[in-house]
C-alpha positions as a printed Julia matrix, in Angstrom:
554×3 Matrix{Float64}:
 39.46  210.85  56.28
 41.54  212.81  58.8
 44.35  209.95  59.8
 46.9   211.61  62.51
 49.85  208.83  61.94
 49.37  208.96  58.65
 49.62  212.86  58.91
 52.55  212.75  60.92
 54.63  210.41  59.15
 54.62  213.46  56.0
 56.22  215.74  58.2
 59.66  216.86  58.65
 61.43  217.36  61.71
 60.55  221.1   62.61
 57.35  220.76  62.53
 57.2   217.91  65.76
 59.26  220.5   67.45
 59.87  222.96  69.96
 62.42  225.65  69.85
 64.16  227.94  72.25
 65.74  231.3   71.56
 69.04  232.18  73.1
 70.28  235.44  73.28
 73.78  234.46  73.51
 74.97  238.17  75.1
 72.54  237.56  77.94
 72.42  234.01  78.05
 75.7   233.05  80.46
 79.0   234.7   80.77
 81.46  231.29  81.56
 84.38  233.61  81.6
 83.73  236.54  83.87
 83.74  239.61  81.71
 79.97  240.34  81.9
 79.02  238.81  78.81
 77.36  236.07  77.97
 79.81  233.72  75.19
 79.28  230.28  73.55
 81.21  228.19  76.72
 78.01  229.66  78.39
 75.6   228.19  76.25
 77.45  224.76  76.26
 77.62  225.19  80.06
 73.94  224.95  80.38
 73.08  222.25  77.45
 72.0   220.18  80.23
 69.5   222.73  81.35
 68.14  223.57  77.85
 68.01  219.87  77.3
 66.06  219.54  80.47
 62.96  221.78  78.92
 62.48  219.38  76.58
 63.23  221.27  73.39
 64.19  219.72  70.28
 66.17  223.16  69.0
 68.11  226.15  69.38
 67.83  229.16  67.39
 70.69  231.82  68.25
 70.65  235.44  67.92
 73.75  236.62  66.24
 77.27  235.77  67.6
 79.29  236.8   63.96
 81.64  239.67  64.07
 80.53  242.85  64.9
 80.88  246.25  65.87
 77.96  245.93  68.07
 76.71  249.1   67.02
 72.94  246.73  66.98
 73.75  244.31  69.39
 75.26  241.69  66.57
 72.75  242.7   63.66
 75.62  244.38  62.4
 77.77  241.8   60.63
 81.35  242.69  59.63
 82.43  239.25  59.26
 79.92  236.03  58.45
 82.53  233.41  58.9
 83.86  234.81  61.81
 82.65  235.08  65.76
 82.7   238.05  67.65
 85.67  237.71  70.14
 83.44  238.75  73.06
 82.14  235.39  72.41
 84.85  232.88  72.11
 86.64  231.33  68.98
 85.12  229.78  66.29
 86.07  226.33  67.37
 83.97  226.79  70.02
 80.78  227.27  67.57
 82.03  224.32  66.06
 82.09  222.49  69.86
 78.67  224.02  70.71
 76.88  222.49  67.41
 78.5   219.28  67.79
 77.55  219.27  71.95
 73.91  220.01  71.14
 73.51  217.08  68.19
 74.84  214.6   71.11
 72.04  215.75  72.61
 69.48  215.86  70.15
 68.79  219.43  69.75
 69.53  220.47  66.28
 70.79  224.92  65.77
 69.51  227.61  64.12
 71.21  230.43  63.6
 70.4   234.09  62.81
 70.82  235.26  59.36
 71.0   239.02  58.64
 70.91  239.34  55.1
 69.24  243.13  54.03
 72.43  244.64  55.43
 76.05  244.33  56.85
 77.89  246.72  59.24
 79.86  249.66  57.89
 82.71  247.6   58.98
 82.21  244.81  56.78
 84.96  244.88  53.83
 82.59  244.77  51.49
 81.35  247.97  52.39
 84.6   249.53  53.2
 85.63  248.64  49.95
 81.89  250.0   48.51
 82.29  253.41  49.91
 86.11  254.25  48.23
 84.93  254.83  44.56
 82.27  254.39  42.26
 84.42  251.92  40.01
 85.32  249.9   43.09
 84.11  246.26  42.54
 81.77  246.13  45.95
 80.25  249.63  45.19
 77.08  247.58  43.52
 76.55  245.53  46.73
 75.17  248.41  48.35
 72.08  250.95  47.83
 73.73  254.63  46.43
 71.82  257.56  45.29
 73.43  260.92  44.02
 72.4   264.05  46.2
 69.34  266.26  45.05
 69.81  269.61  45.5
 72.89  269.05  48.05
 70.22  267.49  50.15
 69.48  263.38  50.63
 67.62  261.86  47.87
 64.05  261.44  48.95
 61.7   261.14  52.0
 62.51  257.96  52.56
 62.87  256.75  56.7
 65.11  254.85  58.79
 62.9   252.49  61.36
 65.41  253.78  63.87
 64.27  257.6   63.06
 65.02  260.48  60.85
 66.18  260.1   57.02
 67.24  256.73  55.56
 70.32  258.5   53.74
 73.56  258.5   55.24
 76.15  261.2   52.77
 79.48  259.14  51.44
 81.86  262.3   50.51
 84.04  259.84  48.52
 81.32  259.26  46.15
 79.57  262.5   46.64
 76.71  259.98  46.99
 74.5   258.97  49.76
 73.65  254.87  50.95
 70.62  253.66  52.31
 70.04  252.11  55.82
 66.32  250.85  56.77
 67.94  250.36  60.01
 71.25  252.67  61.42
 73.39  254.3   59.54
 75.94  252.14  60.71
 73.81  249.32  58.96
 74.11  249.83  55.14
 71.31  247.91  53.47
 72.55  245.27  50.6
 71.69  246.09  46.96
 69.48  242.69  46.06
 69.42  243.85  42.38
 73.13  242.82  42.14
 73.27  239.45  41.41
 76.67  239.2   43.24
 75.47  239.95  46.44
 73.27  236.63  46.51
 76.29  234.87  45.22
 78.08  235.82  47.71
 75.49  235.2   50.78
 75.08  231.86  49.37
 78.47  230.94  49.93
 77.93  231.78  53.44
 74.6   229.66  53.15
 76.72  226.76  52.33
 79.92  227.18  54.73
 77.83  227.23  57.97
 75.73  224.0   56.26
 78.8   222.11  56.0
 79.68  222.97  59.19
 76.39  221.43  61.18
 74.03  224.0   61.1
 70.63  222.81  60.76
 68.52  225.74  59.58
 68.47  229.98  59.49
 66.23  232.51  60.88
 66.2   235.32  58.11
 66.18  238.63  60.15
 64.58  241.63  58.21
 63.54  239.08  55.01
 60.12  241.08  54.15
 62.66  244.31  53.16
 64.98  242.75  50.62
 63.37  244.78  47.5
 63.55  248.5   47.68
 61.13  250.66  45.38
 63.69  251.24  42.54
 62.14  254.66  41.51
 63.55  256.35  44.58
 60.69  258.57  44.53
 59.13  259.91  47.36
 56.46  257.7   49.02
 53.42  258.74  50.84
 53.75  255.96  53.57
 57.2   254.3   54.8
 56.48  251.01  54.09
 56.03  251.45  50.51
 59.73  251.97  50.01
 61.04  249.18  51.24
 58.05  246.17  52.73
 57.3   243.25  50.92
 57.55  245.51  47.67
 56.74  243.8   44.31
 59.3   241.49  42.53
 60.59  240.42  46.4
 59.95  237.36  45.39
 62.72  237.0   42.63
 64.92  237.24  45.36
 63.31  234.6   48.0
 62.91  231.9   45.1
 66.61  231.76  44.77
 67.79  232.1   48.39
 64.96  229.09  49.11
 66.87  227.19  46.6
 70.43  227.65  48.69
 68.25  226.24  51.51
 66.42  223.43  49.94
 70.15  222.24  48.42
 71.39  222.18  52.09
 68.28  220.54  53.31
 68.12  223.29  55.79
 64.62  224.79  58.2
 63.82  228.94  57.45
 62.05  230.7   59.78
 61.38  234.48  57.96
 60.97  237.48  60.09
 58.06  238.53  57.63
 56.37  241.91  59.49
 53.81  243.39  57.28
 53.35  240.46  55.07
 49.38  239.77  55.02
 48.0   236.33  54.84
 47.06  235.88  50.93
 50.85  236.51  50.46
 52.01  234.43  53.8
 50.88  231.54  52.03
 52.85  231.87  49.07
 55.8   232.5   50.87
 55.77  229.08  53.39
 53.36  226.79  50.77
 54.58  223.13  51.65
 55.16  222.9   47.88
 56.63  226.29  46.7
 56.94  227.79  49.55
 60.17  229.92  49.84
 60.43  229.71  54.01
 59.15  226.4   56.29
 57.59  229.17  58.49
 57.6   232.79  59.06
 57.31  235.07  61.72
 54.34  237.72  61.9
 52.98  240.21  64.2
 50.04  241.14  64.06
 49.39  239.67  67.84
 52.16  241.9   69.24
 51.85  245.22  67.65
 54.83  245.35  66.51
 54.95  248.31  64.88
 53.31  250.19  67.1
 56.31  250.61  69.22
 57.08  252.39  72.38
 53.15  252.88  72.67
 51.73  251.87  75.93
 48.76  249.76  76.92
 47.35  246.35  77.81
 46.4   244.17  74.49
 42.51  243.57  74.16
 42.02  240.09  74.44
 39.21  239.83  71.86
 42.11  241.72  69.66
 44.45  238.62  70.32
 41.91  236.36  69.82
 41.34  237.34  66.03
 44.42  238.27  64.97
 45.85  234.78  65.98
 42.68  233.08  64.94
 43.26  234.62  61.27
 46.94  233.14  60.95
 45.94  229.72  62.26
 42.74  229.82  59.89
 44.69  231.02  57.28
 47.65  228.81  57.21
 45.54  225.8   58.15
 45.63  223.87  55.12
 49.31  224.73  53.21
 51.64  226.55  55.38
 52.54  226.21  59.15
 52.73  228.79  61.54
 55.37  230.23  63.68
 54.45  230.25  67.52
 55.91  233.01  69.65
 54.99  235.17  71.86
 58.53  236.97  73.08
 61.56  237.37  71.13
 64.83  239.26  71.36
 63.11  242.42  70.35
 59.72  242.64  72.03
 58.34  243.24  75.76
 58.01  240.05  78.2
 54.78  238.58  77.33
 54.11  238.59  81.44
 54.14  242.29  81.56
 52.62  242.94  78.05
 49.7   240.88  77.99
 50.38  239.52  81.49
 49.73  240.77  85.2
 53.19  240.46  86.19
 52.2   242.05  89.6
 49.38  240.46  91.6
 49.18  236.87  88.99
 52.95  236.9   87.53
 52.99  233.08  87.73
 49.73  232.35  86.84
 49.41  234.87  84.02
 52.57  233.08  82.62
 51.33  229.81  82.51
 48.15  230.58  81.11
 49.95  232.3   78.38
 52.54  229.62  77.71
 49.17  227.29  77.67
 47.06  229.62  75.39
 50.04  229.85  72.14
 52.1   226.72  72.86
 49.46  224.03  71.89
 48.14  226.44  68.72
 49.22  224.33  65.7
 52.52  225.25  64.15
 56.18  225.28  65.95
 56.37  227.05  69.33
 59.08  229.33  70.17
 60.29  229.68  73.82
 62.55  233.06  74.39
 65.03  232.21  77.19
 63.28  233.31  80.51
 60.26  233.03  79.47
 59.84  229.84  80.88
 60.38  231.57  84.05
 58.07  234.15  83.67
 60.81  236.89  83.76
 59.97  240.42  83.78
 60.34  243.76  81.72
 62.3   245.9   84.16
 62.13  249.2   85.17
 65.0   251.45  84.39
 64.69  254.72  86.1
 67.56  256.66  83.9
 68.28  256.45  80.01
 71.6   255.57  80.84
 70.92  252.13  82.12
 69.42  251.27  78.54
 71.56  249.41  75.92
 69.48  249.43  73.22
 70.4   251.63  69.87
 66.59  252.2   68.96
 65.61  253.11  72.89
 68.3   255.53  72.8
 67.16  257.02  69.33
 63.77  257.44  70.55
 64.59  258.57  74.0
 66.48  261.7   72.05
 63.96  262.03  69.04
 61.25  262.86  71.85
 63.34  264.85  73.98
 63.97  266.98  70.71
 59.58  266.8   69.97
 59.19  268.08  73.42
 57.87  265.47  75.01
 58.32  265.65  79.45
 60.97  262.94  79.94
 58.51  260.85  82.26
 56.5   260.18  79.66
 59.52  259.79  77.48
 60.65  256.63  80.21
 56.92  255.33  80.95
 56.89  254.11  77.03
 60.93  252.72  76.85
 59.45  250.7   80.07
 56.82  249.37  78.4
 58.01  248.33  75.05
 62.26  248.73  74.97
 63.78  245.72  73.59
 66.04  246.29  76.14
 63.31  244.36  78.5
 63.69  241.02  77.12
 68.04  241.38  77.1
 68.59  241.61  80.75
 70.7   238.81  81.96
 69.4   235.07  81.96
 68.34  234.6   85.85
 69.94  231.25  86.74
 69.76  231.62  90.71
 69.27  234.22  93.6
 73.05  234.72  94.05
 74.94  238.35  93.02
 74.3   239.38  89.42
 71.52  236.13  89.12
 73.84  233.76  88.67
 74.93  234.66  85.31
 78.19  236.2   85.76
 80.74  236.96  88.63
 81.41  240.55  87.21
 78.7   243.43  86.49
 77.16  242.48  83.17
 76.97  244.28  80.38
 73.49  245.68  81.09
 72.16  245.7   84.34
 69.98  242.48  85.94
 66.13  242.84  86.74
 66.2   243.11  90.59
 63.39  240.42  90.91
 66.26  238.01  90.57
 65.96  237.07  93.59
 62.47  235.79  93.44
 62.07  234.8   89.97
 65.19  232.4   88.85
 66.06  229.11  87.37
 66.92  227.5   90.95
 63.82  229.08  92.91
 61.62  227.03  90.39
 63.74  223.73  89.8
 62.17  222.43  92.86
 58.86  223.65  92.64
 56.28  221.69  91.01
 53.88  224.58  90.59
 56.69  226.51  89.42
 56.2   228.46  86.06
 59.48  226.59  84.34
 57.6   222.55  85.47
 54.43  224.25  84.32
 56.53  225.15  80.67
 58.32  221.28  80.56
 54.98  219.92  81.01
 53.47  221.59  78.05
 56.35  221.45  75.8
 56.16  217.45  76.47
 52.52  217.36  76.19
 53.15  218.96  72.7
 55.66  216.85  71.58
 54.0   213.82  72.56
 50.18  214.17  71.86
 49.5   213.54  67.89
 46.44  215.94  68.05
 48.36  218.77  69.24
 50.66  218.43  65.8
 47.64  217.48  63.62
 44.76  218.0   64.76
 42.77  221.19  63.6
 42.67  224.34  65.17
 39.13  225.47  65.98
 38.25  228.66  68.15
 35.6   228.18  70.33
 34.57  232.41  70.65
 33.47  233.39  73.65
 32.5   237.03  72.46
 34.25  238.66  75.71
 37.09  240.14  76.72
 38.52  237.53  79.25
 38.42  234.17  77.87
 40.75  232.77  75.06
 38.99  229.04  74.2
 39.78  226.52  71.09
 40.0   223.45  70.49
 42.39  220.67  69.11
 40.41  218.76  67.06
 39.7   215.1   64.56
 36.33  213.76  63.76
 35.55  212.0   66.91
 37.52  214.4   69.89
 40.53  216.54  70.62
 41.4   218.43  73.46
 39.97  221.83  74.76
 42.11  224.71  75.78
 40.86  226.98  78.34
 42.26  230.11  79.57
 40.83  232.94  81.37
 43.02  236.14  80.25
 42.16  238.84  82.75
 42.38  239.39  86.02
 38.43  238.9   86.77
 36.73  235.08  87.54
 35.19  234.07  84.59
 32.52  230.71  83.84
 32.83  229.4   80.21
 29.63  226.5   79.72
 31.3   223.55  77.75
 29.33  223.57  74.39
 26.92  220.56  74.26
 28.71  218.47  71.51
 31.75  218.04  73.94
 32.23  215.54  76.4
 35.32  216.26  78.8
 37.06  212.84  79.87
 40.07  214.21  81.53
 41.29  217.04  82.94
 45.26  217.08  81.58
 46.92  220.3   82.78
 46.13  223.2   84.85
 47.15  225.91  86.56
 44.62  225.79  89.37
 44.77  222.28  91.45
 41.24  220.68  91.84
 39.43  221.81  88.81
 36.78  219.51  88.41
 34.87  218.05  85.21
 31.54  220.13  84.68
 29.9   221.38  81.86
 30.38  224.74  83.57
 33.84  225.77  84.08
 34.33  228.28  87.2
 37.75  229.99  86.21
 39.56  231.72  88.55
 41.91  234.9   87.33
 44.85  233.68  84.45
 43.34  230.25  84.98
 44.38  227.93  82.24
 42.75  224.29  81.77
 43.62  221.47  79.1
 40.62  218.79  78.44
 40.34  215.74  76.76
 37.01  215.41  74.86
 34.43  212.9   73.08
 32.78  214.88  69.91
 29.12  213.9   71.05
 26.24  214.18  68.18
 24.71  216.96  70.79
């Protein structure tokens, strides 16, 4: 018999939770230099504590060239200056457990910067005592080893003349990937496992996890992902890092791209599991990137459908729908033109009461923006930069060239934090480091404090209504398909009711007809003031409606 206390009382903490992504760079600059730093973040605790959230989880903050915006590690017990001191980490954990809010923090494990000692030491000689933590392969015919590609463009292969060898990088060549096979190198990101533990951290995102194992042939391969995704005997490597966690008692979330289903469950199974969740993307496209379009809502139906079906019983998903690297949801699946505020709300609605942990990306609450760069030279980001030049060099007219960076440039979701309508949006005194959306002025923290109907009131309300409601941790995802291409309908469900989700993606009306075993008691949440109870729901464009319901035997 489905009991929801009795449920509940088996779970651990992140799974009643909510958590919210700060992007520390962009987040707020306490100091004046244009950059967001870890005073900032304490600054606005109250704020973050205010959305109702029960966690953080930080993009990276350790020392860096910044070659990748921080996922270029030279230093793992260290904090990039541009950021404060380490004692302030130490201040901001301790500041956020008075409050409550446990931290997560980003773990990039599959490689270090070029600047990290282990690699400067790696590259010197063959005999040298790091050389093994990194990927080498000797020249073939004076040329790089195989076909194998970087995901920022062109060959994975960067030449070492000190070795007459060349290293790998998945990502740039400033990013040397770690050699896995070497037992050392887990050793040694272990102990870095267990120094943040002991220091108050409460879990780790694992950035790149899925590329750990490389094909150790170094042959050619006929498709990219064959060299380096979820490749066999990955999990070798997982089973011991989930024992570091498990010993420290700490939450994973794995960035897990390509990873289908069958093997998503082994990797977060409550029993074996190596990760408490991962994050996939088969809702975003995600690597279909710098490709423009509007997502097919019948497309986002299944493909979210599939991972809550498919996780349903051992497992638990990963909710998200923006992140440091993708679009704003608003402007990808959104109108963030003629319904900005009611497209966000109906999207926060549709993926925040799904069953697993929701992730809120700072802004998002607001219903922030991508923005509109008109030159290449007001982009930041390494991979936008590498594209902009690849296609320049394939021919293609620069417009189009700019039309896709627009669309899809990580760059879009890195833009300062908006806190308020005044110069640079409130989040610094100084220019920032990269350039605020100019809808500042409408779209901001203190425009929407006040206002009930307000995007950010419309986020707290759902985030409590999550947090509080047993049947939106338990109870059992069920879609209701509408066969269309507006609607996005499911239900919460136990035996005898649940609550109905309703939300009309498009920018059309749309009627959905209540299916005849549910009775709707209560209108909860909505978008749209004055929706009535009917078995026939009129739904106006980015409408989004949250029923209680009786199961009737109908």
């Amino acid at each position: 018999m489905f009991n929801l206390d009795q449920s509940a009382s088996h779970q651990s903490w992140w799974q009643n939770a909510v958590g919210y992504q700060i992007y520390p760079k962009s987040f707020f600059d306490s100091d004046n230099d244009g950059i967001g730093d870890i005073q900032g973040i304490i600054n606005k605790i109250p704020y973050i504590k205010s959305l109702g959230v029960n966690f953080v989880w930080l993009s990276p903050f350790f020392a860096s060239p910044n070659v990748d915006n921080g996922y270029d590690v030279s230093d793992y017990k260290q904090i990039d200056p541009q950021y404060g001191k380490l004692t302030d980490v130490f201040s901001m954990i301790s500041k956020f457990h008075d409050n409550d809010i446990k931290v997560v923090f980003d773990l990039v494990i599959n490689h270090t910067s070029d600047q990290h000692h282990w690699f400067e030491e790696a590259k010197q000689s063959r005999d040298n005592p790091y050389h093994d933590f990194y990927i080498w392969q000797k020249p073939v015919n004076g040329k790089v080893p195989n076909n194998w590609q970087s995901l920022f463009g062109g060959p994975a292969w960067e030449y070492n003349p000190e070795t007459d060898e060349y290293y790998y990088h998945l990502f740039a060549k400033q990013q040397p990937d770690l050699n896995w096979e070497n037992p050392k190198v887990h050793q040694a990101v272990s102990d870095i496992i267990d120094w943040w533990a002991a220091h108050g951290v409460d879990g780790f995102r694992l950035d790149a996890i899925s590329h750990l194992k490389k094909l150790q042939n170094f042959e050619n391969v006929d498709a990219p992902d064959k060299a380096m995704n979820n490749v066999p005997g990955i999990d070798t490597f997982l089973s011991e890092l989930s024992e570091d966690f498990k010993r420290d008692h700490l939450m994973t979330v794995g960035e897990a791209g390509g990873v289908p289903i069958a093997r998503a469950k082994q990797w977060v199974d409550s029993q074996q599991g190596y990760f408490n969740m991962i994050f996939q993307f088969d809702h975003v496209s995600f690597w279909e990137k710098f490709t423009v379009g509007k997502v097919d809502v019948a497309q986002l139906r299944a493909a979210l459908t599939r991972w809550q079906n498919g996780l349903a019983d051992n497992g638990w998903n990963a909710l998200f729908l923006e992140n440091h690297d993708l679009p704003r949801a608003v402007s990808y699946f959104g109108n963030d033109t003629n319904y900005r505020e009611k497209s966000s709300q109906a999207l926060g609605m549709m993926y925040l009461l799904m069953k697993g942990t929701p992730f809120v990306y700072q802004g998002q609450e607001l219903g922030m923006t991508n923005v509109s760069f008109k030159d290449i030279d007001q982009f930041r980001d390494l991979d936008s930069k590498h594209f902009y030049q690849e296609k320049l060099a394939a021919g293609w007219p620069v417009k189009k060239i700019m039309t896709s960076l627009r669309a899809k440039s990580r760059d879009n979701a890195r833009t300062p934090m908006q806190w308020s309508g005044d110069q640079h949006a409130g989040f610094s005194a100084t220019q920032p480091w990269i350039e605020v959306n100019p809808n500042y002025r409408e779209i901001n923290v203190a425009a929407q404090q006040a206002n009930p109907a307000a995007t950010l009131n419309f986020y707290r309300q759902l985030i409590h209504l999550r947090l509080t409601e047993p049947i939106l941790l338990n109870g059992r995802y069920q879609l209701v398909d509408t066969h269309d291409h507006q609607l996005y309908v499911y239900t919460r469900e136990t035996p005898t009711g649940g609550y109905l989700v309703v939300t009309n993606l498009s920018d059309q009306p749309a009627t959905f007809t209540v299916p005849n075993h549910l009775k709707l008691t209560k209108l909860v949440l909505s978008n749209y003031p004055n929706q009535a109870l009917n078995t026939t729901i009129k739904l106006a464009p980015w409408a989004a409606d949250l029923y209680r319901y009786e199961r009737t035997n109908s």
